[in-house]
C-alpha positions in Angstrom: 78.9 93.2 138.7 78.3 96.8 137.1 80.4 96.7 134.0 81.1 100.4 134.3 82.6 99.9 137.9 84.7 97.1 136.1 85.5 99.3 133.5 87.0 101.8 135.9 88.6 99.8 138.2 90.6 98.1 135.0 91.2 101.6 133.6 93.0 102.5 137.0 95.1 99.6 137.1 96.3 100.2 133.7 97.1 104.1 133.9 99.1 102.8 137.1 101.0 100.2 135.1 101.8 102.6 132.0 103.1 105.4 134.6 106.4 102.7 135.5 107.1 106.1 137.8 107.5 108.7 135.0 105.7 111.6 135.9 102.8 113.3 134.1 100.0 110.0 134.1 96.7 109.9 135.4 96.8 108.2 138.4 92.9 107.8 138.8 89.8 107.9 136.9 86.6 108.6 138.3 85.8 109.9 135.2 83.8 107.2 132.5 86.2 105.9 130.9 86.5 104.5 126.7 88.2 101.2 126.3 90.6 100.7 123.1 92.3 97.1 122.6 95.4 96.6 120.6 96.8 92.8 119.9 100.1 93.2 117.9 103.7 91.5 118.5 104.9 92.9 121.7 107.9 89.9 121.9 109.1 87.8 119.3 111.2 89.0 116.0 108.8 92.0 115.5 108.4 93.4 118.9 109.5 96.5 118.6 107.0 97.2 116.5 104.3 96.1 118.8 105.9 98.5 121.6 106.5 101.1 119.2 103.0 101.4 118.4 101.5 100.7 121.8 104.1 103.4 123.2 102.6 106.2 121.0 99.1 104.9 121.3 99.9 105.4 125.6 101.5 108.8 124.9 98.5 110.0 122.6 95.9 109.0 125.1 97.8 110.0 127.9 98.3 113.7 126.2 94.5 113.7 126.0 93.2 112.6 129.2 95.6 115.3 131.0 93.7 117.5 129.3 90.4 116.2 130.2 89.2 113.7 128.1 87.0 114.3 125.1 83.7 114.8 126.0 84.5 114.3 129.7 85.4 110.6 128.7 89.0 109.1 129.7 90.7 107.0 127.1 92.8 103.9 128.3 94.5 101.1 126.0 94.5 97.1 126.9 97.2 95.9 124.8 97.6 91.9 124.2 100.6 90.5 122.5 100.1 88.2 119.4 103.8 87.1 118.4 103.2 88.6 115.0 100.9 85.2 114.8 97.4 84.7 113.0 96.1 82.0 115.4 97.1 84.9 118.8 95.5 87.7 117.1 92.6 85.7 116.7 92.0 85.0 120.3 93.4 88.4 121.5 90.4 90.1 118.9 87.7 87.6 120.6 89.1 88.7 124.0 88.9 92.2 123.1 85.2 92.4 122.1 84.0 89.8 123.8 85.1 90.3 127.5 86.8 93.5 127.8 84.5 95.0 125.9 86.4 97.6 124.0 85.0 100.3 122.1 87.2 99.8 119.5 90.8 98.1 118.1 92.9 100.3 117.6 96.9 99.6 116.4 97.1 96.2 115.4 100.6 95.3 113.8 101.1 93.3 110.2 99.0 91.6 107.0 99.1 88.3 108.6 97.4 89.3 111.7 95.0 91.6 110.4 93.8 89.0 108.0 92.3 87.0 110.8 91.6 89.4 113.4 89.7 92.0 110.9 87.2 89.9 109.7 86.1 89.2 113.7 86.2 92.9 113.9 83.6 93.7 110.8 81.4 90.7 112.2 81.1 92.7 115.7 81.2 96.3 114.0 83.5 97.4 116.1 85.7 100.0 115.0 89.2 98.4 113.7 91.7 101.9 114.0 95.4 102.7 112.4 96.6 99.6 111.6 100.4 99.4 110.9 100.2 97.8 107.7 99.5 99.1 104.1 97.9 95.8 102.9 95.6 97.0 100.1 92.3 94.6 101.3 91.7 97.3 104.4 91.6 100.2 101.8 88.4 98.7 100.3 85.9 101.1 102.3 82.4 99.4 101.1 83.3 95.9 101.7 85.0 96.8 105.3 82.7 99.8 107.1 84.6 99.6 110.2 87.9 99.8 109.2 89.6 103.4 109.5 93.5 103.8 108.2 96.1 106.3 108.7 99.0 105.2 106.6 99.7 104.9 103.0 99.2 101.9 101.1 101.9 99.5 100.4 100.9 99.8 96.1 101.7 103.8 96.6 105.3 102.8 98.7 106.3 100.2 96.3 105.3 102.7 93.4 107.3 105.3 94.6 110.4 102.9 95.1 109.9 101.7 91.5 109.6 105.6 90.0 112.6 106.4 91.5 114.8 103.2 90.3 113.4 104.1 86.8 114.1 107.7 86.8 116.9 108.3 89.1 118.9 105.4 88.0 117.4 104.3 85.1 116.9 100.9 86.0 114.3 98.1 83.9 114.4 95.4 86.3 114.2 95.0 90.2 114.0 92.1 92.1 112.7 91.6 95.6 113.2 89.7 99.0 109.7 88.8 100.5 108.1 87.1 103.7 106.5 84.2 102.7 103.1 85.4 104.0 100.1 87.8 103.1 102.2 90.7 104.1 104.9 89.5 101.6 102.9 88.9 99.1 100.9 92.0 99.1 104.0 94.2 98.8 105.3 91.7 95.9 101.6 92.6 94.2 102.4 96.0 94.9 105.5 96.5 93.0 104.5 93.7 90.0 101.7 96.8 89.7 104.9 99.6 89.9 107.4 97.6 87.6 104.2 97.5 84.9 103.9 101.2 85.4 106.4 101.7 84.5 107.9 100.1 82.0 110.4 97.5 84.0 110.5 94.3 84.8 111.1 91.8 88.4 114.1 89.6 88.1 114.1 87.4 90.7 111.1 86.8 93.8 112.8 85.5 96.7 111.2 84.8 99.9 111.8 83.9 103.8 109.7 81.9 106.3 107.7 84.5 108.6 109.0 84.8 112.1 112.2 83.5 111.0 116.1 84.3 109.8 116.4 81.9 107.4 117.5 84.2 105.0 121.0 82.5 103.3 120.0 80.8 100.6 117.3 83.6 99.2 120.5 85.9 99.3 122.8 83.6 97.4 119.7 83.3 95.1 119.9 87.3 94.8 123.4 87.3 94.3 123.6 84.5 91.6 121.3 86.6 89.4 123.2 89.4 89.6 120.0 92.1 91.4 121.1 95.6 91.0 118.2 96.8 93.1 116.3 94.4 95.8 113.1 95.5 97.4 112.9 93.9 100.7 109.1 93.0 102.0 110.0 91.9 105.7 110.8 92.5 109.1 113.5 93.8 110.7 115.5 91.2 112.1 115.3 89.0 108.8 115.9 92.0 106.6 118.9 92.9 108.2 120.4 89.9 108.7 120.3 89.0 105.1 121.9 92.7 104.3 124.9 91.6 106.9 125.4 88.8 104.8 125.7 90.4 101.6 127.7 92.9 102.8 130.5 89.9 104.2 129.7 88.6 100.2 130.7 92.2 99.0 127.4 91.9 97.1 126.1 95.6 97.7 123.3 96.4 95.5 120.9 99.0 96.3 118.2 98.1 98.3 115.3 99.3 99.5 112.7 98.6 102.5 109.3 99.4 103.0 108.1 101.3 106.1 107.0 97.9 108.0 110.5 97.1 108.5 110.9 99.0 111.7 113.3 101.9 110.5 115.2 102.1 114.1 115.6 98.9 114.7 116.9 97.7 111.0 119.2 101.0 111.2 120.5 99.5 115.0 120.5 95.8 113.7 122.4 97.0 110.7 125.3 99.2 112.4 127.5 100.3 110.0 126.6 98.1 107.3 123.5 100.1 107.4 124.9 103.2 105.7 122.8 103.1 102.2 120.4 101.2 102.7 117.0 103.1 101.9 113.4 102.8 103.4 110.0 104.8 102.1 108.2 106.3 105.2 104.5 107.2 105.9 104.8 109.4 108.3 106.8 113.1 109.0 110.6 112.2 110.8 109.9 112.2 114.3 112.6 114.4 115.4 110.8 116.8 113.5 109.7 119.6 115.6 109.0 122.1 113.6 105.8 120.4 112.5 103.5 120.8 115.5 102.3 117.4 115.2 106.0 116.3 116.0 106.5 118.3 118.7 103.6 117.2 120.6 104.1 113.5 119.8 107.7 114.6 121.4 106.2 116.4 124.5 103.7 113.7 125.1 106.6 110.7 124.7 108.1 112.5 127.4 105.3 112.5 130.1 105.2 108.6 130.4 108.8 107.6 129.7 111.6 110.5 129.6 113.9 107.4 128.7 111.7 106.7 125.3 113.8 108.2 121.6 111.2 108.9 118.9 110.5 106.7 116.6 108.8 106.5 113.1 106.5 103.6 114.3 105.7 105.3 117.8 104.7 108.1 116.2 102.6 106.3 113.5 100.9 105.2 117.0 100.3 108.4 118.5 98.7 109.7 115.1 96.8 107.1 115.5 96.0 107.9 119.0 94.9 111.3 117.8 92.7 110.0 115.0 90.7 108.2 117.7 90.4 111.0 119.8 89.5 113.4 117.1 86.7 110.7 115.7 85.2 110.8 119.6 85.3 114.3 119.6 83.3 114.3 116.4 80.8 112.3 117.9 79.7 114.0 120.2 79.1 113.1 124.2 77.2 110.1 124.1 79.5 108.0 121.3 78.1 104.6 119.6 80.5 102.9 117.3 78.4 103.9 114.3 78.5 107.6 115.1 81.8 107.1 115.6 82.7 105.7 111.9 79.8 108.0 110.3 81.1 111.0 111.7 85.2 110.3 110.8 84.1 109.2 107.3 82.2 112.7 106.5 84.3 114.8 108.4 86.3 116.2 105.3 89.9 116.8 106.0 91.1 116.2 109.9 93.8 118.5 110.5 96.1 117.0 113.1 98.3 119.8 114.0 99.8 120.1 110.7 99.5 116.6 109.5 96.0 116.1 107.3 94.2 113.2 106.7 91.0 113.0 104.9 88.2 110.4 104.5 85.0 109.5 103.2 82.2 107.3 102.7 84.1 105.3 99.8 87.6 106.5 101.3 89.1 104.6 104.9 92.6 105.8 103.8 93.4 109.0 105.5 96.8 110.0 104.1 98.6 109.4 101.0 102.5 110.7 101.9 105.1 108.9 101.5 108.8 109.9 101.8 112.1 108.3 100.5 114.6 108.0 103.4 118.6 106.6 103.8 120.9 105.1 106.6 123.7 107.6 107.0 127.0 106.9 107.4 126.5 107.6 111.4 122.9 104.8 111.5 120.7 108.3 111.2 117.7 108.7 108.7 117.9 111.5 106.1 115.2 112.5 103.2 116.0 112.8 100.2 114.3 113.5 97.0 116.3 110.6 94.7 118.1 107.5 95.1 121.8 108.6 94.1 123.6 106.6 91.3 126.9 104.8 93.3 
């Protein structure tokens, strides 16, 4: 069978499925179409960072086909769910390449699952796109050609966290609260790194089974040494069951999440004993419309699910969406994967409506913002500049 005809016919089944009768999606697609494949956690613990992503990743493409495509070419999205587990995003990346063909992966979620499904990826040179993850071993541009990211790296989140314990509050030591996993561990290498920087010191390393809540007895480890200010490496529902906890404890010290937690689902998780707790970002608040960017990523959420609130990790998604579409667009009509890299990698700065990235040929790393956020008293997030002495 023609594997464009297949190609099509699977691209009109999935613009049908995405549209769940909001208005605004393609319907058809006579059009030739480009295939992206995500595998990240769509159920399990860390699902709604899966969806989150593979919401804005819809919305992006969505945006962009209703305006024709790039080059003529319609953009669809297969999305497979992994469980947030190695061994799944290891047969989700061979099902990707090997039978569906996709021009490129595009959104994977977490360290753990990058680690095995990357190196399938860099084997097939195929194009591995925004992952949501700041593990420092995708920032190595020579060693991995096909990998392009978005985000800031967890070393730059975890050295802002420990700049401002130094010099807002002063602090020498910090401990942290870790999944027991490569994700864990890389954001535990990150702030060993920060804490040398400058000057301080870890106290205690605690850690939590992956996929998991068992999170009691790392707490009462916390509590026993007396931590002032925990760092918390994890996901969502882990992270904020172990904050519940120490909140029934009245142990209250400050702590502090990096972006991967899922910011609106630890805020919901938390409910009111949310209010404090902080959480670096790598990406612009999404009700943010004064930044153009936003306000598209806002217009765009709308068209395929009026229902949908913005989100910090749907919005990471549609950036990502963007990237890809900018990178085609660079390309030219006829796009090969390696015009495709080549062409993002000396492309100088990519202005996406007001949000830059920037890459070249020993650079995969497109932006290096990261902002300092806090749960309000009401579960909303607000910037701020410093972490306020209590």
């Amino acid at each position: 069978m023609n594997i464009r005809i297949v190609r099509k016919a699977l691209v009109c089944k999935l613009l049908l499925a995405a549209s769940s009768g909001m208005s605004g999606i393609l319907q058809a697609a006579d059009e030739p179409v480009i295939l992206f494949g995500q595998s990240a956690a769509l159920t399990g613990p860390t699902s709604e960072l899966g969806t989150g992503m593979k919401l804005g990743l819809n919305a992006a493409f969505n945006e962009i086909n209703l305006n024709g495509g790039i080059h003529g070419n319609m953009l669809a999205l297969i999305s497979l769910d992994d469980g947030y587990e190695p061994e799944a995003a290891i047969v989700n990346t061979r099902e990707l390449i090997e039978n569906q063909q996709v021009f490129a992966l595009i959104g994977p979620v977490g360290t753990p699952t990058s680690t095995a499904a990357q190196p399938i990826a860099t084997e097939a040179g195929v194009p591995y796109i925004g992952a949501f993850t700041g593990a420092e071993f995708l920032r190595d541009a020579e060693a991995l050609p096909n990998v392009i990211n978005v985000r800031a790296s967890y070393f730059q989140e975890t050295e802002e966290m420990a700049r401002r314990l130094r010099e807002d509050l002063d602090f020498d030591t910090v401990s942290i609260f870790y999944q027991d996993d490569s994700y864990g561990r890389a954001g535990l290498a990150g702030l060993r790194r920060a804490v040398e920087n400058y000057g301080m010191e870890i106290g205690a390393e605690v850690s939590y089974p992956r996929n998991t809540e068992a999170v009691k007895l790392a707490l009462l480890d916390l509590r026993r040494t007396g931590a002032e200010a925990v760092v918390i490496i994890g996901a969502y529902q882990p992270a904020s069951t172990m904050i519940r906890w120490a909140r029934k404890l009245d142990y209250s010290p400050y702590f502090i999440n990096i972006s991967f937690i899922g910011s609106e689902a630890l805020a919901r998780t938390l409910g009111e004993d949310g209010e404090g707790v902080y959480v670096t970002q790598v990406v612009p608040f999404p009700e943010d419309a004064s930044l153009p960017v936003v306000a598209e990523y806002q217009a765009a959420l709308r068209r395929i699910d009026s229902s949908a609130t913005p989100s910090f990790v749907s919005l990471e998604g549609y950036l990502a969406g963007r990237l890809a579409a900018e990178g085609l667009r660079l390309t030219g009509p006829e796009p090969t994967r390696e015009g495709f890299l080549q062409a993002l990698k000396t492309s100088g700065e990519i202005d996406l409506s007001g949000f830059s990235l920037s890459y070249g040929m020993s650079d995969n790393q497109g932006s290096d913002q990261v902002y300092l956020t806090v749960i309000d008293e009401n579960g909303n997030f607000n910037s701020v500049n410093a972490i306020e002495a209590r």
